[in-house]
N, C-alpha and C positions, 0 to 999 in steps of 0.2 A: 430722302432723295426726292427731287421735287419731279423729275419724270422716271417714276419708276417702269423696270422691265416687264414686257407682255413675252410670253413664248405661244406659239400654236406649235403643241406636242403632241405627238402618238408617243405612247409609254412602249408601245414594241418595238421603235427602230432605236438600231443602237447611233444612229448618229445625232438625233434629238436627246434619247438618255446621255450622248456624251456630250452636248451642247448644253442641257440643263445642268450637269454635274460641273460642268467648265463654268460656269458662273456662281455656282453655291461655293466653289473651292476661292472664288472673288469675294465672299460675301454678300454675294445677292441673291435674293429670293425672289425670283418673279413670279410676277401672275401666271399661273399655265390655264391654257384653255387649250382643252382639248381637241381638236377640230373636226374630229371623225362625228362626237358627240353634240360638239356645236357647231355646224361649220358657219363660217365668217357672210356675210351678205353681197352681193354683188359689189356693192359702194366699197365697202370694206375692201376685198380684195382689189378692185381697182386705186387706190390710194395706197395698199401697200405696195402693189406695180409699179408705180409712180415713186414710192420712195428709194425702192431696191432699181431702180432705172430699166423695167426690164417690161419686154412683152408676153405676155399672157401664155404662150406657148413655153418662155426660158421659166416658166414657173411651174410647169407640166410634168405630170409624173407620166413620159408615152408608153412604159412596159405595163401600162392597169389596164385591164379591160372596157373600162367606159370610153379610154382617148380612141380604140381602136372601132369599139362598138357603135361611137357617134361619129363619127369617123373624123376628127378633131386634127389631123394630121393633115387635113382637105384643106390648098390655099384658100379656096372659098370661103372657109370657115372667117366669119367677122370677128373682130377682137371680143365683142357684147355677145357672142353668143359662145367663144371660149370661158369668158370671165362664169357665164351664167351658168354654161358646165361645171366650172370649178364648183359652186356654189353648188349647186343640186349635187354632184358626187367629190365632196372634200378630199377622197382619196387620190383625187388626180393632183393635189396640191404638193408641191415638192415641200420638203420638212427636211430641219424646223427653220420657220422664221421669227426671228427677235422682234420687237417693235419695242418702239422709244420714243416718244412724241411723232414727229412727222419720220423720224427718222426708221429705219431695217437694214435688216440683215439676214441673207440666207445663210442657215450654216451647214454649208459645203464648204469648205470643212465646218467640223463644229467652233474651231478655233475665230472661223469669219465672227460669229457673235459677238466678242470679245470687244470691237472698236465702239460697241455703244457701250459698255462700261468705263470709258474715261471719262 
């Protein structure tokens, strides 16, 4: 496969363990990167925003305690200082997302992953 799959998993939700299992049942074995362990770098998550079309917030987990504790929910809040949250607390990242060249997918459902394996 010349662009193989990237996932950012938590092995504890079950809709990343059903997102990762919906693609092994494809034949594909992607890269998992754990994100809680490694989380992604500002750059990083701003180009997967960009591939998934979405802003910084549609990527936000608001029931964790850091959206609420930083108060991330505030229209003030700048896009660069959402992104940099995500990045210093990965838990605010919604999960899982696929990556495929420039290409993502959230999988809400886990079934959304599925169009970067054709």
């Amino acid at each position: 496969m010349t662009n193989p799959l990237t996932i950012w998993h938590n092995p504890r939700c079950s809709k990343s363990r059903a997102a990762l299992a919906l693609l092994r049942d494809r034949g594909v074995e992607p890269e998992i990167i754990e994100y809680l362990k490694h989380p992604p770098e500002p750059s990083e998550i701003k180009r997967v925003l960009g591939a998934l079309g979405m802003a910084p917030r549609d990527l936000m987990r608001k029931g964790e305690a850091p959206y609420k504790d930083l108060d991330l929910g505030n229209a003030a809040q700048s896009e660069t200082a959402l992104i940099a949250a995500m990045a210093a607390y990965p838990v605010l990242i919604e999960r899982p997302v696929v990556l495929k060249g420039a290409e993502a997918a959230l999988g809400r459902p886990p079934e959304a992953v599925l169009k970067l394996t054709a």
